[in-house]
Backbone bond lengths (Angstrom), bond angles and torsions (degrees), N, CA, C in turn:
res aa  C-N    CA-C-N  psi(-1)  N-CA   C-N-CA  omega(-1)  CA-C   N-CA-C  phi
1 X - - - 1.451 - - 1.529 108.58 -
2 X 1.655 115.26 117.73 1.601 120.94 -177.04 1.339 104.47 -63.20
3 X 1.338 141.23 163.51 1.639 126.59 109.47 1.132 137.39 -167.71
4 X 1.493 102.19 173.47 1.324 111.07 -161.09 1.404 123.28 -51.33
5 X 1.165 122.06 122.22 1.372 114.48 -173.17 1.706 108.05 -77.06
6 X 0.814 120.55 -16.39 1.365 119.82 -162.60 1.927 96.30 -94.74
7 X 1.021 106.25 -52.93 1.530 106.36 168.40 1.852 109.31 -49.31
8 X 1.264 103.72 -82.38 1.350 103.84 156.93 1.600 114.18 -3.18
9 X 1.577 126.29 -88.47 1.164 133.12 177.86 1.682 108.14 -41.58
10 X 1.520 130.90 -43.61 1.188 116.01 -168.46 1.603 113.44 -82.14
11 X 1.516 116.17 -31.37 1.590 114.79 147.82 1.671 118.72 -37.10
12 X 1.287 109.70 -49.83 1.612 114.00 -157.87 1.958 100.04 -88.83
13 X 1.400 115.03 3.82 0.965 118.12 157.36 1.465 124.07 -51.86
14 X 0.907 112.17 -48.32 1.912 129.37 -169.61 1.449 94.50 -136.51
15 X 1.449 140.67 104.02 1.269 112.82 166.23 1.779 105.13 -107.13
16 X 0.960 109.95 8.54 1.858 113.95 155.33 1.434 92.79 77.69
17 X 1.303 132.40 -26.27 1.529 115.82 -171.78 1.790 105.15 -175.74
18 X 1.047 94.98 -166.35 1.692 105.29 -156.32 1.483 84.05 -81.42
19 X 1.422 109.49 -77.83 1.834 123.51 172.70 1.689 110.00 -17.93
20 X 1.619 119.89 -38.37 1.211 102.65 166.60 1.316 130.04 -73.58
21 X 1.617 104.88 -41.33 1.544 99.83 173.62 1.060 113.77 -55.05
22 X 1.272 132.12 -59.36 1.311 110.78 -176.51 1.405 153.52 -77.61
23 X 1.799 83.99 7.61 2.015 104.65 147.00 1.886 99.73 -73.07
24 X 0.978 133.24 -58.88 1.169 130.45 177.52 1.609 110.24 -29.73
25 X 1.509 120.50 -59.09 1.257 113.33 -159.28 1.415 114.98 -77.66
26 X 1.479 91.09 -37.58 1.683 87.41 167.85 1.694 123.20 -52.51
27 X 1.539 116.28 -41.94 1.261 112.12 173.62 1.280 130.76 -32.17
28 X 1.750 97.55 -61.33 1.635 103.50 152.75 1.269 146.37 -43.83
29 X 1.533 123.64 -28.69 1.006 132.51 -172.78 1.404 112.66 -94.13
30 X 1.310 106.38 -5.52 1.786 125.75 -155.31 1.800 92.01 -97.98
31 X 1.558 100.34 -46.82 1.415 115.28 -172.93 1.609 115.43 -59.38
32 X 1.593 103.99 102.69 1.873 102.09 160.49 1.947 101.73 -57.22
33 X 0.884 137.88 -37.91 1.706 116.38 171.33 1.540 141.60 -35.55
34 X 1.333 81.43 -28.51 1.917 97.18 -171.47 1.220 128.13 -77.71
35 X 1.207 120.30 136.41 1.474 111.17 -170.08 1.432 112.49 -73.47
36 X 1.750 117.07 178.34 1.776 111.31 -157.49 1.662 91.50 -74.91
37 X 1.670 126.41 -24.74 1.389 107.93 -161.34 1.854 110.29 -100.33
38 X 1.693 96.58 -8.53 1.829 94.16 145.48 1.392 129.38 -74.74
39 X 1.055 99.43 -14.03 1.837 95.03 -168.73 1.731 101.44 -115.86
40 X 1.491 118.78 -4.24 1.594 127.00 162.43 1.726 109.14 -68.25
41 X 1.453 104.80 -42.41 1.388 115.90 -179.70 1.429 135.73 -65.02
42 X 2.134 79.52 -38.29 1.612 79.35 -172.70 1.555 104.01 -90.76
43 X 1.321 130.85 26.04 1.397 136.91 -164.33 1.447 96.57 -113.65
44 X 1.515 104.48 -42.86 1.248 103.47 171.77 1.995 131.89 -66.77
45 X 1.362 101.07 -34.32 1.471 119.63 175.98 1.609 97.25 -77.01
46 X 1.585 102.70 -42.76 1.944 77.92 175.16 1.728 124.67 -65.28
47 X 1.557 123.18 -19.42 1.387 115.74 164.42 1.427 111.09 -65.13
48 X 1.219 119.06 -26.43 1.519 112.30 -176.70 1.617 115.73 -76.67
49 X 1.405 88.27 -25.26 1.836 100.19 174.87 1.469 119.41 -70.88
50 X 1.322 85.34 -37.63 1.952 99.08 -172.01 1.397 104.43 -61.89
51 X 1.458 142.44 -46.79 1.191 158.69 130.73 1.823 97.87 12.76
52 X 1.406 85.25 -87.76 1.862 101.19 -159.89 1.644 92.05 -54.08
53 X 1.729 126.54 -50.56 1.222 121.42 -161.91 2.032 110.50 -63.86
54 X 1.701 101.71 -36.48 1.783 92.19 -164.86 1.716 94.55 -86.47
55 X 1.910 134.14 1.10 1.543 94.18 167.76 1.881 105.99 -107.95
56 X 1.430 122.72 177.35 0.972 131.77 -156.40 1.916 96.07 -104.10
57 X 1.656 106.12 -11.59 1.483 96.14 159.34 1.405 82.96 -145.46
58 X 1.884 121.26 155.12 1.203 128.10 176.71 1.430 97.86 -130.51
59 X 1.349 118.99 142.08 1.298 129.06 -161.64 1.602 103.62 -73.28
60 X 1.785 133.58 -168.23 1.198 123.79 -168.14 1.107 96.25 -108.32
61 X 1.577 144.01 -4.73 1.409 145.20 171.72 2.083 110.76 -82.59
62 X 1.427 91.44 -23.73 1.748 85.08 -166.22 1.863 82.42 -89.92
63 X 1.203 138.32 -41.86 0.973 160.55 -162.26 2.109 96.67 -56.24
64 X 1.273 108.83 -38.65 1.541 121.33 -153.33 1.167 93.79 -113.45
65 X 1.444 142.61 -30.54 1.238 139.79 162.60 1.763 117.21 -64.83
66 X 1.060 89.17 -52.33 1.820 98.53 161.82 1.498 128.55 -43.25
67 X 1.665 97.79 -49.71 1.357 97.88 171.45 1.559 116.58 -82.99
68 X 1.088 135.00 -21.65 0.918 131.56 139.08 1.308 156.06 -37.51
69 X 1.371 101.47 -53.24 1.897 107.81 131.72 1.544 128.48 -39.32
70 X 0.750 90.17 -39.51 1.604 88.17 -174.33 1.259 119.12 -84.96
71 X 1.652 107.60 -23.82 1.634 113.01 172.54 1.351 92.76 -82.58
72 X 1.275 153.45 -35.46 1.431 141.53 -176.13 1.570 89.76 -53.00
73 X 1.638 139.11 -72.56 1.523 143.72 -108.59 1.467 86.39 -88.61
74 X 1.960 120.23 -31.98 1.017 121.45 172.88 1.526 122.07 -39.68
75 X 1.847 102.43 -60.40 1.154 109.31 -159.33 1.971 99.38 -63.79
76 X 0.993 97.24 -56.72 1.938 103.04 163.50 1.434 103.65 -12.40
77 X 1.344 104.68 -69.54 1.658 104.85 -161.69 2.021 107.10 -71.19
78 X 1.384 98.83 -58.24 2.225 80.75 157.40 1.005 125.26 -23.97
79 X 1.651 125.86 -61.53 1.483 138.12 -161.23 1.993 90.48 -76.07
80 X 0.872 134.27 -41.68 1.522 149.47 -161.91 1.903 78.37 -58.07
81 X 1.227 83.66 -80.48 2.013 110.06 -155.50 2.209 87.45 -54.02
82 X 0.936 135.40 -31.53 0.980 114.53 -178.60 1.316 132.35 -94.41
83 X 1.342 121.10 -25.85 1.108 132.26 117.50 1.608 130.14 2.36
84 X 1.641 108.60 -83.20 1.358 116.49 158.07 1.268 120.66 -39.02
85 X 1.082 112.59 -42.95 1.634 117.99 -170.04 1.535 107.63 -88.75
86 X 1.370 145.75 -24.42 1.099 143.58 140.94 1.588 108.64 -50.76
87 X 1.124 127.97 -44.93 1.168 103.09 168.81 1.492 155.95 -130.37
88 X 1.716 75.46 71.76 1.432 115.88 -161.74 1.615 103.83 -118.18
89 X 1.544 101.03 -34.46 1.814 124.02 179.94 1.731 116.66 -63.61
90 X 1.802 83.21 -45.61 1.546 99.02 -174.06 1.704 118.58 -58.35
């Protein structure tokens, strides 16, 4: 499954909840497109996800690391998509 990084990014703008990110990360991880240090990241933010997703309350540290992950995998995927697009110009 390809995708768009830029779509991608406008989903991962707001992802409303934990359950989304980690439709998000899987996308990435799913994707033959991605480079090794998008899809290192998002492997990594998905253990942090898996966490928040298998208990029925997740504390405010596993909760803040998570989101945090995920704002890192973001910035990954900017630097990814711009990248591409520089060298796409050239």
């Amino acid at each position: 499954m390809e995708i768009d990084r830029i779509e991608w990014l406008r989903e991962a703008r707001q992802p409303h909840s934990y359950r989304r990110m980690y439709g998000l990360v899987m996308m990435i991880i799913a994707s033959p497109s991605v480079t090794a240090v998008e899809k290192r990241m998002a492997v990594y933010v998905r253990g942090l996800l898996k966490d928040v997703m298998e208990l029925a309350v997740a504390s405010a540290l596993v909760l803040l690391k998570a989101r945090i992950g995920f704002a890192h995998l973001t910035e990954i995927v900017v630097e990814a998509e711009c990248n591409q697009a520089a060298g796409q110009d050239a």
